[in-house]
N, C-alpha and C positions, 0 to 999 in steps of 0.2 A: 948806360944807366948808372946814377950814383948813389951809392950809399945814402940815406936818408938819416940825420940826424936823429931822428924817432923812427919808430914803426912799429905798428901805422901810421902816418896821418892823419889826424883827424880835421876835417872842414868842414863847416857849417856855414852856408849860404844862405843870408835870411835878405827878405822881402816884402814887396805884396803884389796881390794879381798886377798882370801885364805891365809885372819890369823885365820881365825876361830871364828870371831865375834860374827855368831849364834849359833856357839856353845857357847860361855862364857854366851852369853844371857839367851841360855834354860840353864844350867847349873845352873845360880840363878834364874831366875826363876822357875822350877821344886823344888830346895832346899829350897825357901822360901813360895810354897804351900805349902809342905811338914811340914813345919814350921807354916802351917795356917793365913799366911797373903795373900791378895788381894791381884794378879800380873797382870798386865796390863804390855803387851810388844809391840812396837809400831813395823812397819815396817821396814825395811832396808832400808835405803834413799842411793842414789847414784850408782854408776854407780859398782856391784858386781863382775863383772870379776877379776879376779888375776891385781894384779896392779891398780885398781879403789876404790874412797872413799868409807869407807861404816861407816852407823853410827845406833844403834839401842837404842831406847831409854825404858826402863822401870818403870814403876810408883809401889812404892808399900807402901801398907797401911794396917793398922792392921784393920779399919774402914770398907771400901768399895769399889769398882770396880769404878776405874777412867777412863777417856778414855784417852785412851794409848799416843797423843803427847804432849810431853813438853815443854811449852811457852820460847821463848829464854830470856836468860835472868835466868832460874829457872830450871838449875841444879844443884843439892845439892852435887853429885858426878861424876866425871868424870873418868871412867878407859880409860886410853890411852892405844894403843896395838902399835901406833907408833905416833911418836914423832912429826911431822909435824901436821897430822890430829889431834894430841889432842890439838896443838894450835890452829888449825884450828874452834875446836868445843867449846873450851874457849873463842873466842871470840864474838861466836853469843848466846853461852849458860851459859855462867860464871856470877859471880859474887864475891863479895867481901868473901862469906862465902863461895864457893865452894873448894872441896878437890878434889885434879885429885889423881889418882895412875899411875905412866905411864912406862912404858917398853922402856930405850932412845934407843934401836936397830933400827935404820934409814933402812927403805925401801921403795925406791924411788917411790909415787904415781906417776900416769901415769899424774899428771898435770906438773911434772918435767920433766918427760923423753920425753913427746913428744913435749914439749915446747924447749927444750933445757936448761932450765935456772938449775941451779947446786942447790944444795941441801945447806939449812942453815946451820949454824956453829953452831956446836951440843952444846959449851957451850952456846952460844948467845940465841941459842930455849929453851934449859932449864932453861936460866935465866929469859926468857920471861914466859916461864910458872909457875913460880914461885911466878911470880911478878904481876899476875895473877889469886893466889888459894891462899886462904886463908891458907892451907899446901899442902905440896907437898911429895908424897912417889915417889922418883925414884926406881927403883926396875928392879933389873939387871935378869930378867926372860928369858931371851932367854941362857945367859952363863951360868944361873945356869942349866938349861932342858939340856944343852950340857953336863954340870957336870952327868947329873942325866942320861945319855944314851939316849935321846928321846928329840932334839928340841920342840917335839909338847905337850910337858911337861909345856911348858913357859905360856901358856894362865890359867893352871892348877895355877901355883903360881901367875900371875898376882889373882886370884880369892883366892888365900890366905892372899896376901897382904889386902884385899881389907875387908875378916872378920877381919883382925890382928885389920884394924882402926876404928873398935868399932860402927863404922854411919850404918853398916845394921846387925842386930843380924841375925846371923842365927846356929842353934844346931850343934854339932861333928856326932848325927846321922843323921839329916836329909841330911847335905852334902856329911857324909857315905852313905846315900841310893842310893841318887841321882849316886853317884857315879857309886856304884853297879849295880843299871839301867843301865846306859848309857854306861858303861866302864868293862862289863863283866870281860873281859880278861886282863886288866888292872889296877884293883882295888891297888894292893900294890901302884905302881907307881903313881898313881894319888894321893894318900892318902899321900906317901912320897912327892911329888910335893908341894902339899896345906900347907904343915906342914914347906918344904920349904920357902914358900911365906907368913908365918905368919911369921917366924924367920925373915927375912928378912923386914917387916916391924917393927918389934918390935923393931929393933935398930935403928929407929928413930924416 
């Protein structure tokens, strides 16, 4: 285990119903006990049906067991799974040092659709998120998983991106294990996925 630049951690995983949030959550979380640091994962705030915000937060620290909500204001990392919600969670949870990772594949929270009001202008929200995070990985995860046979491959590289930028160490075997746990049947794929999502962040 290494020394963590900060401690805690803070991670915020924002969403909406069935991208797979809790899963990216246990995903590092399980990898980074695995790893022997203290993971505190907070609840799922908002509304989880398909099409509802979802946001899950994680604390992790090589130290001690923290309790699991993080004060807004005091995210250190932000992985966005879409584009709206991760500005959405920038702006109660950011600061001048935070790094987002974010997925810009737009899908329509239900505060758009049942509202009627139209979706933002995808340059205009990534400039805002930009301007926003102290760096910014956009990370084309959904068309590379379509590259790779399997949309549901995308949350798999968003979490490669996410070891690529260096802010949460986590080992090649313990994300191997975790892997192997949870993805029996899918281990090449997921393995090929992550390795995606490091490449992918390394070029920038």
């Amino acid at each position: 285990m290494n020394k963590l630049a900060k401690d805690p951690i803070n991670v915020v995983v924002a969403g909406v119903g069935g991208q797979g949030n809790v899963m990216v959550t246990l995903v590092l979380g399980n990898t980074l006990v695995h790893d022997g640091y203290f993971v505190t994962i907070g609840e799922t705030y908002g509304a989880s049906q398909r099409g509802g915000s979802v946001m899950s937060h994680l604390k992790i620290s090589a130290e001690k067991q923290y309790s699991p909500l993080i004060p807004e204001g005091q995210a250190d990392i932000v992985l966005g799974m879409e584009p709206v919600e991760t500005l959405r969670v920038l702006k109660s949870y950011g600061n001048q040092n935070v790094v987002t990772v974010l997925n810009p594949r737009p899908i329509h929270p239900v505060d758009f659709t049942g509202s009627g009001a139209g979706y933002p202008d995808m340059e205009s929200l990534l400039a805002q998120v930009a301007g926003m995070s102290a760096k910014t990985y956009v990370v084309e995860a959904t068309g590379e998983a379509q590259k790779l046979g399997n949309p549901m491959l995308a949350n798999m590289i968003l979490i490669g991106a996410l070891i690529q930028t260096g802010l949460v160490t986590i080992s090649r075997e313990a994300i191997e294990k975790t892997i192997r746990d949870m993805f029996p049947k899918a281990v090449k794929e997921n393995i090929a996925a992550l390795s995606k999502g490091r490449e992918l962040a390394a070029g920038q």
